[in-house]
DOKOL-700561 format. One line per field, with one value per residue (C-alpha): residue in one letter; y, z, x. Coordinates in steps of 0.2 Angstrom, whole numbers. Each point is the difference from the previous one (the first is absolute). Example, Ala and Ser with C-alpha at 12.3 -4.5 7.8 and 13.67 -1.06 7.14 Angstrom:
<vexkes>
rest	(A,S)
yy	(-22,17)
zz	(39,-3)
xx	(62,6)
</vexkes>
This chain:
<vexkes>
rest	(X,X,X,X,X,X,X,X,X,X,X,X,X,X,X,X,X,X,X,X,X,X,X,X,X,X,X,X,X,X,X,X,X,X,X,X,X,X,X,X,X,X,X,X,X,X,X,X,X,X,X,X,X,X,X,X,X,X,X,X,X,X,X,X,X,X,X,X,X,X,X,X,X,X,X,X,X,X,X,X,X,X,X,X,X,X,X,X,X,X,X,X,X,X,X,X,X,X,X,X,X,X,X,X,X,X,X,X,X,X,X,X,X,X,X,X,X,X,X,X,X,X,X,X,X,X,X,X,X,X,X,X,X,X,X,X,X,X,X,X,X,X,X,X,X,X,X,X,X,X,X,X,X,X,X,X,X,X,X,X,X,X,X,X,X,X,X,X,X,X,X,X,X,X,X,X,X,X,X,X,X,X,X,X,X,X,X,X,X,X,X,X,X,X,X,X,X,X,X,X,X,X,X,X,X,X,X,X,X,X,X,X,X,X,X,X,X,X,X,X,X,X,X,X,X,X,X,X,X,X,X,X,X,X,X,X,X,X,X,X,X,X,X,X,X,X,X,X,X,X,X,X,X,X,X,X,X,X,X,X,X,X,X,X,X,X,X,X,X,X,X,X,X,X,X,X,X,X,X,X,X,X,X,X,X,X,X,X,X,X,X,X,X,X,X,X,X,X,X,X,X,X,X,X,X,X,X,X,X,X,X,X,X,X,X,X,X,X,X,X,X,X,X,X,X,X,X,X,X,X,X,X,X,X,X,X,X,X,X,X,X,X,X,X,X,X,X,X,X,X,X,X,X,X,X,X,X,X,X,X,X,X,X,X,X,X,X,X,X,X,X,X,X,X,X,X,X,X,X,X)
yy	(-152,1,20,-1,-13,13,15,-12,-4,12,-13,1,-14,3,3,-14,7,10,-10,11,-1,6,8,-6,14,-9,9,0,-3,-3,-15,1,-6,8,-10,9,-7,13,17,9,-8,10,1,-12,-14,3,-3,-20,-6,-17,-17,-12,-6,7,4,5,-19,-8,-18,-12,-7,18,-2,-13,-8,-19,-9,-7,19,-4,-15,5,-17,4,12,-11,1,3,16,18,0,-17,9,13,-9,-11,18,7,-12,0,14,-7,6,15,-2,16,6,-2,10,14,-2,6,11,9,-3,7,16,5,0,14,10,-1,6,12,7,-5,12,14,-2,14,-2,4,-14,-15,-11,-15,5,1,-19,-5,8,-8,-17,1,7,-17,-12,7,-4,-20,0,5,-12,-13,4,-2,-13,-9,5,-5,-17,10,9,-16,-9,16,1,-18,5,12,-13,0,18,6,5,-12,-8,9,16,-4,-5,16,12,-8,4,18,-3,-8,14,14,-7,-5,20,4,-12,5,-12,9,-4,-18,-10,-11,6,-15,6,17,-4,-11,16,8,-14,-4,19,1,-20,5,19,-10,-11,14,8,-13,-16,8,4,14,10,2,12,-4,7,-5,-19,3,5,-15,-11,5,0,-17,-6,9,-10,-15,1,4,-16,-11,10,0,-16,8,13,15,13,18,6,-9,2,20,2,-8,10,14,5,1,-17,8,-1,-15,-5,11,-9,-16,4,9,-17,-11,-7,1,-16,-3,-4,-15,-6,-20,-7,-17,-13,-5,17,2,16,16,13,15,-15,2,19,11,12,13,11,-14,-1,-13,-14,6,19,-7,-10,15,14,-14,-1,18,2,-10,7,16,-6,-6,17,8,-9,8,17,7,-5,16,3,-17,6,16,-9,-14,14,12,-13,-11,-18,2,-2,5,18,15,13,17,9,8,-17,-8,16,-4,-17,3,19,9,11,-1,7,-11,-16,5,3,-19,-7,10,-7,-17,-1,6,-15,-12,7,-5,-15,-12,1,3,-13,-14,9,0,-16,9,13,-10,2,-9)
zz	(-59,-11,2,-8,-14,-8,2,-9,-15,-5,-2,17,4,-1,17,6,-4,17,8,-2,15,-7,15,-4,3,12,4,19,0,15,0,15,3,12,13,10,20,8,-5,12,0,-4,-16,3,1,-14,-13,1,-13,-6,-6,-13,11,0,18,-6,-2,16,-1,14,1,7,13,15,5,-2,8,-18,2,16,-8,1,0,-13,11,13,20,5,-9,5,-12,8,17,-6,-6,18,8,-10,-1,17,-6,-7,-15,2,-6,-6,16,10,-15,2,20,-2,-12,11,14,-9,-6,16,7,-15,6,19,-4,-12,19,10,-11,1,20,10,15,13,-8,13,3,-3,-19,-1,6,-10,-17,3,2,-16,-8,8,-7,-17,-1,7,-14,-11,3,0,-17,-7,8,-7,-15,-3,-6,-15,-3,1,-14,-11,2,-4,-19,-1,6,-12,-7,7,18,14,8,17,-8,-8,13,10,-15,0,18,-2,-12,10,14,-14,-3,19,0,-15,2,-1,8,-6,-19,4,-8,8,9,-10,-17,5,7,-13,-13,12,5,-21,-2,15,-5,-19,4,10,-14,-13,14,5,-13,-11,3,-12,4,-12,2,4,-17,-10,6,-5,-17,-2,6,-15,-10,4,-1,-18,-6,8,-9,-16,2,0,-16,-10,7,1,12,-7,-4,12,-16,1,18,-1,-12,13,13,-11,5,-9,-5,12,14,-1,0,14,12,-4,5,15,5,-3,20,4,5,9,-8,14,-5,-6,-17,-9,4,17,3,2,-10,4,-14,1,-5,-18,-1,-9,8,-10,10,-5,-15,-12,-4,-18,8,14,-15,-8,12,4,-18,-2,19,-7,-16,9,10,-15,-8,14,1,-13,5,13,19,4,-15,5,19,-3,-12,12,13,-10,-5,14,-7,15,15,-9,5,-12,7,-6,-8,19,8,-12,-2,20,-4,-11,7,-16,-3,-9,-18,-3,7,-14,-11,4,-3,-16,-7,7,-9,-15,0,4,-15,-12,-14,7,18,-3,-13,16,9,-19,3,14,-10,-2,10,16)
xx	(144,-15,7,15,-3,-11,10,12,-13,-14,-12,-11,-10,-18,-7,-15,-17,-7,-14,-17,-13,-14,-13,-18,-12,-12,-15,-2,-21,-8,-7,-13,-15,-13,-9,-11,2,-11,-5,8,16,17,5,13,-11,-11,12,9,11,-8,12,-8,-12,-19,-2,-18,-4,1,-7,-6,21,4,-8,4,-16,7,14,6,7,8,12,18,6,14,9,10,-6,17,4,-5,-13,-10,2,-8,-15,0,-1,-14,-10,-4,-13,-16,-7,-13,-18,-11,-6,16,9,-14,2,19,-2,-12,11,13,-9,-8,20,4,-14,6,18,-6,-13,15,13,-15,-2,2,11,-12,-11,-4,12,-15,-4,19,1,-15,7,18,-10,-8,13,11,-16,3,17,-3,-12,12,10,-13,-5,19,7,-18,5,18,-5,-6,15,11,-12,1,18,3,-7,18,11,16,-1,17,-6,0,-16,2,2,-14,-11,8,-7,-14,-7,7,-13,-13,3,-3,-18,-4,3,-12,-14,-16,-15,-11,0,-5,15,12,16,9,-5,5,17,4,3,11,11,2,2,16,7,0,9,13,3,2,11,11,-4,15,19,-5,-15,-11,-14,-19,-6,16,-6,-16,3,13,-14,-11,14,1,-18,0,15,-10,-14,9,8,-14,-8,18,2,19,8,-4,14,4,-11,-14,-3,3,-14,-12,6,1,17,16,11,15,-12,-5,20,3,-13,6,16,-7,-11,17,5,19,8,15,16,2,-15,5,-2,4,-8,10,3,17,2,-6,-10,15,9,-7,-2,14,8,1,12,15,9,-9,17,1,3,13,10,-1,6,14,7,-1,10,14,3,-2,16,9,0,3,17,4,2,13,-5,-4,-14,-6,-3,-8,-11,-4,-2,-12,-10,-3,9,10,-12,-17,1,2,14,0,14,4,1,10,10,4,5,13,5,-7,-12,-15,5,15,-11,-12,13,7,-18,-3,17,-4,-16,5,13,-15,-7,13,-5,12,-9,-16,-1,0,-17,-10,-7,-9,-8,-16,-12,-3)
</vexkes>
């Protein structure tokens, strides 16, 4: 429709401003930090991504020495997560020389599989026993020395409640966690095994949280640098007394204003469009958002006027010249034919169809029809 009115005026209706997306150019810096586990170790392990905690500064309420750390009385008896607690429980807490005792225990059953793998076949079948029964004593004290320990990882993972990831997901990436640093342990450094573990079970719980917390993944670097984009505006808050603008907050993080706008964005949540709103909640948020993909009422009114005048001056002309018209430009059933298919229609061929068209069109153009669409020459 819109087609045919401007081969019938020459003025063209400006067309709406393309939408512009421009790509920031992010830097992709690794934003690592090393911490050195054992000399030795894989390369792999020596390098860990760190979230705004400093895993560095472990205090006396890391470690679980006291039953006030045992209190889970706000997570109900009844659900998984009060099972769970019943069932580990059952473990007493370890003192010093027990951890030491099982981590002993534990080592000694390394060095027996390592002999055992190394064992010739023709080996006696008594230092074969005697290495699969050490090798058996160091996996109990594994065990031992986790299930101990789990009450550490459920009071650790309580502090991450309510970040997008569900408590037993949390507890459960927490004892990958805690099995990681019964692996690593060293007894011979003279710390406790709690104020080891407790950096690996942050380091797995926080990973998850950066992994799963979102429906959008952000990456681990990207959060941190929102992080201290975030503590920056914060403190330029309490000295401007004011949120400070994108501008102000690039110049402390020396980076550009666009930046700034782009990781904003980039920390925004999405929320669901059922998500209720009012104040009984009977309305739903996509109730309130426009859909852009619709005609806006003014452009519907608009396009409806147009449409009937269209049909009016179309009436003037033969009902042939009207069909071909209506046909070629899709008022008939919103489809465009060509010349051939409309030629079909009517048993023509394509030259005299565009011959009718041409003619048609030229009488669409005369003053005293064109005259009634003027009043649609302003722009919409």
């Amino acid at each position: 429709m819109s087609n045919l009115y401007k081969k019938v005026d020459a003025t063209d209706f400006p067309d709406e401003d393309d939408d512009i997306i421009a790509e920031t150019d992010i830097e992709e810096d690794e934003a690592a930090f090393a911490f050195q586990q054992d000399e030795n170790e894989d390369a792999e392990d020596d390098e860990l991504l760190f979230d705004e905690l400093d895993f560095f500064d472990l205090d006396d309420e890391d470690e679980l020495d006291d039953e006030d750390d045992l209190d889970f009385g706000d997570v109900p008896s009844d659900d998984p997560v009060g099972l769970y607690l019943k069932e580990m429980a059952r473990v007493p807490l370890l003192t010093n020389e027990e951890e030491i005792s099982l981590a002993m225990r534990l080592e000694q059953g390394h060095i027996a599989s390592e002999r055992l793998a190394k064992l010739p076949e023709d080996a006696p079948e008594e230092e074969r026993e005697q290495l699969l029964q050490l090798i058996e004593d160091g996996l109990d004290a594994r065990d031992h020395l986790i299930k101990a320990n789990t009450r550490l990882v459920v009071s650790i993972a309580k502090r991450y409640m309510s970040r997008g990831v569900p408590f037993l997901d949390l507890i459960q990436e927490g004892n990958l966690g805690l099995m990681k640093a019964v692996e690593k342990f060293d007894y011979t450094r003279g710390y406790r095994f709690s104020t080891y573990a407790t950096w690996w079970i942050r380091q797995t719980i926080t990973r998850a949280i950066a992994d799963q917390g979102r429906t959008i993944r952000v990456p681990v670097h990207m959060s941190d640098r929102i992080r201290n984009l975030y503590k920056a505006a914060r403190e330029l808050e309490q000295e401007y007394g004011r949120k400070p603008t994108p501008e102000e907050i690039a110049k402390v993080l020396n980076i550009e204003p666009r930046k700034v706008q782009w990781m904003l964005k980039v920390s925004w949540r999405p929320l669901s469009l059922e998500r209720p709103v009012g104040e009984d909640d009977e309305n739903e948020l996509g109730n309130f958002i426009e859909d852009y993909s619709m005609p806006t009422p003014l452009q519907s009114a608009y396009q409806s006027l147009l449409r009937e005048k269209l049909e009016e001056v179309l009436a003037t002309l033969s009902p042939r010249e009207a069909r071909i018209l209506r046909l070629r430009f899709g008022l008939q059933d919103g489809r465009g034919y060509t010349l051939e298919e409309v030629g079909q229609k009517f048993g023509l061929t394509r030259e005299r169809i565009r011959q009718i068209e041409g003619k048609a069109l030229r009488r669409l153009r005369h003053p005293r029809r064109s005259r009634q669409l003027r009043d649609f020459t302003i722009d919409q």
